[in-house]
N, C-alpha and C positions, 0 to 999 in steps of 0.2 A: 541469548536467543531462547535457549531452554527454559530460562525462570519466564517468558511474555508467554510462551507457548503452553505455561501449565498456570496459567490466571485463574486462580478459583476467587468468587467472593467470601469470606469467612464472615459468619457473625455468631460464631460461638468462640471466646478467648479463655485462655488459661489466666489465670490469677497472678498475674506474673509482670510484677513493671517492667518498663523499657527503660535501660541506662541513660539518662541523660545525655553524654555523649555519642548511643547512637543514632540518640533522637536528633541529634545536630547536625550528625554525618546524613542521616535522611534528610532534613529539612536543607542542608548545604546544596544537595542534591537537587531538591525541587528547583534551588535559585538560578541554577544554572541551566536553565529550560530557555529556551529561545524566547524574544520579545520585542515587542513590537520598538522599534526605535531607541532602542537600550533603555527603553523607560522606563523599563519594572512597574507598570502602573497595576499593582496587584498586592494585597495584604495576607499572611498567612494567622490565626488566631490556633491556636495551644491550648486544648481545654484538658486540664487533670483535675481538677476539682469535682467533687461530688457533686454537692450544691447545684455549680451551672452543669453538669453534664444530667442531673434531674429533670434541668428547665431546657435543656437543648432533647432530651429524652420527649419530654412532653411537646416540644417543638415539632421534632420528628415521627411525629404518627404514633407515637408510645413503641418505637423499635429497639425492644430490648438491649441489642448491640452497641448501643447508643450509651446503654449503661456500664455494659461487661466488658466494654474493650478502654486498656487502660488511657488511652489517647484520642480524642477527637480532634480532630481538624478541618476549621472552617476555611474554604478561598475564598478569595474576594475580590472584586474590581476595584480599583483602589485609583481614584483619581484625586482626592484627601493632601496625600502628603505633596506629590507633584504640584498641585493646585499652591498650597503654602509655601513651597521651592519658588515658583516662576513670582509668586509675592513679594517674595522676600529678596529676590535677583532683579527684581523692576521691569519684570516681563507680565502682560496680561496673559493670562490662560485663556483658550476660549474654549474648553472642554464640557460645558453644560450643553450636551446634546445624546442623542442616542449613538451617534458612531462613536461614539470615546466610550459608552458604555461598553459597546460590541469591542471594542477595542481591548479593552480592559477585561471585558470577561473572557477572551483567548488568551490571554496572559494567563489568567488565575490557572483557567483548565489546563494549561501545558503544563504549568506547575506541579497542579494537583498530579497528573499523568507523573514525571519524572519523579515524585515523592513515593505515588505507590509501585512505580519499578523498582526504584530505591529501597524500598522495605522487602519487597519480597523476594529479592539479591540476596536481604540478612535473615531469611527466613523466617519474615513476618509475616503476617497478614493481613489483609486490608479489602473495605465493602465501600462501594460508593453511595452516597446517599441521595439521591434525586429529588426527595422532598425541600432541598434547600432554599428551591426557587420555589415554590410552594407558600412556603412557608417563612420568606423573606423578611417581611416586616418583624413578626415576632423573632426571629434571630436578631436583627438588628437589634431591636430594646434589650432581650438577654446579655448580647455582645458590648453594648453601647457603642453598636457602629457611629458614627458621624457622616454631616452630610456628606457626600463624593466616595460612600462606601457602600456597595451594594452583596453580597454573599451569594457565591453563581453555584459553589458545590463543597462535599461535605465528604469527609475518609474517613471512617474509624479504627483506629492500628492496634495492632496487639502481635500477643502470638499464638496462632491457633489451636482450637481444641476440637477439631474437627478437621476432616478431611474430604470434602466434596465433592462429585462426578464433576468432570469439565461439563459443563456448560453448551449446548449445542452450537452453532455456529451454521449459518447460511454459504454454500459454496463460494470459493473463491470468483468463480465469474458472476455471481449474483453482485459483487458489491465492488467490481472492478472493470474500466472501460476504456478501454486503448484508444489515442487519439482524439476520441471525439466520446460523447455519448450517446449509445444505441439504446433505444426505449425499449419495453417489454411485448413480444405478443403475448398471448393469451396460455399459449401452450411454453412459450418462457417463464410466468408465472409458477406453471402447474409443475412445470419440471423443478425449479429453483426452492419451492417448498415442497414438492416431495416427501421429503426423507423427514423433516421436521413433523410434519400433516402426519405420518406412519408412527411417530415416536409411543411408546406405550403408556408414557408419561400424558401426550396430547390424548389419548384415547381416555385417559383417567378425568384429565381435566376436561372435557367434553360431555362424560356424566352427570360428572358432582355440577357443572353449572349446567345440565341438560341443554347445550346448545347444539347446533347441526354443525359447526366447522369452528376453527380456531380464531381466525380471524371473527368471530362473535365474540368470542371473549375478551377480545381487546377492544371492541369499538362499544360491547353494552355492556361489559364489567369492570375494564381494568383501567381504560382511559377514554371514558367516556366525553363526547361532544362536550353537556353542559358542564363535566367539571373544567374543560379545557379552558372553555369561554371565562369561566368564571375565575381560575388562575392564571390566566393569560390579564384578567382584567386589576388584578390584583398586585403583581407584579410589575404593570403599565401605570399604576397607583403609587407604587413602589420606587422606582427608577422617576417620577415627576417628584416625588417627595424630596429623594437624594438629591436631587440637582442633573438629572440626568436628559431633562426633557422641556 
């Protein structure tokens, strides 16, 4: 409970490989994540090489960590090998639609979840990478995903060279709702970011982008409308390519 409760993201790592074996003992780890139908419809990718950890580097926004940490790991929806299983057993699959995608991608992410508890149990470290849907297509060529393979997220593992403040966190009744759920008034809002709105850090970022509240930095600098539309449209590109739609 202590190692979930002190989650830092690290993307500064020590020069330092990871044993093999306890690179297995974490990935043994990820396998045993719950899933949909005992299907395992989900793929893990191992990246130690230079080479592609350059072209996953450029993949990923140019995010240095991407290069220094000695393991990357991509998830994946993996409907590929099931698909070739139900082939080869004389059964039709009919998983070319978006709910086997969604399917599939809560398999990977449970994974990826019990791979980075898994690591940082052994006092590793590990950042998750959100550009993966993003930037979808181009992992796949790098990866040489195939059809029924789509990459829903990304961990880069190592062992830290850093040390990080936690992370702020919105209270516990902000993101938890007994029975049923209770919508927000107005003055639920105010209360609920509070403390975050106060933060000195928020007051620094507030300057440097000259905005009037924080919530501005997230809807006109950080995740903006048109880039949504436009990765959202990309990714909807992405999943009809794979077989997914």
């Amino acid at each position: 409970m202590q190692t979930i409760l002190e989650h830092r993201s690290i993307r500064k790592f020590k020069e330092q490989a990871i044993d093999q074996k306890i690179l297995e003992q974490i990935l043994q780890a990820g396998t045993r994540a719950s899933t949909t139908g005992n299907m395992q419809v989900y793929s893990i990718v191992v990246t130690q090489g230079e080479a592609l950890k350059e072209a996953l580097w450029r993949a990923h926004f140019k995010q240095d960590m991407v290069k220094k940490a000695p393991v990357v790991i991509t998830f994946c929806a993996d409907f590929n090998r099931f698909n070739l299983w139900c082939k080869q057993r004389k059964a039709d699959p009919g998983y070319d639609n978006f709910l086997s995608f969604f399917t599939a991608a809560i398999d990977a992410l449970l994974v990826a979840q019990n791979v980075a508890l898994a690591a940082e149990s052994l006092n590793l470290g590990i950042c998750y990478l959100g550009t993966t849907t993003y930037m979808a297509e181009s992992i796949i060529t790098i990866l040489d995903l195939p059809k029924g393979v789509v990459p829903v997220t990304t961990l880069v593992l190592g062992y830290p060279d850093e040390k990080p403040g936690l992370t702020d966190r919105l209270p516990l009744n902000a993101v938890v709702h007994y029975e049923k759920y209770r919508d927000y008034l107005p003055e639920d809002i105010d209360s609920l970011y509070a403390e975050k709105e106060s933060m000195e850090l928020t007051k620094q970022l507030l300057k440097e982008n000259d905005k009037e509240t924080l919530a501005q930095i997230f809807t006109d600098n950080r995740y903006t409308k048109k880039d949504n539309v436009a990765f959202s449209q990309a990714l909807l590109g992405v999943l009809k390519k794979q077989g997914f739609m």
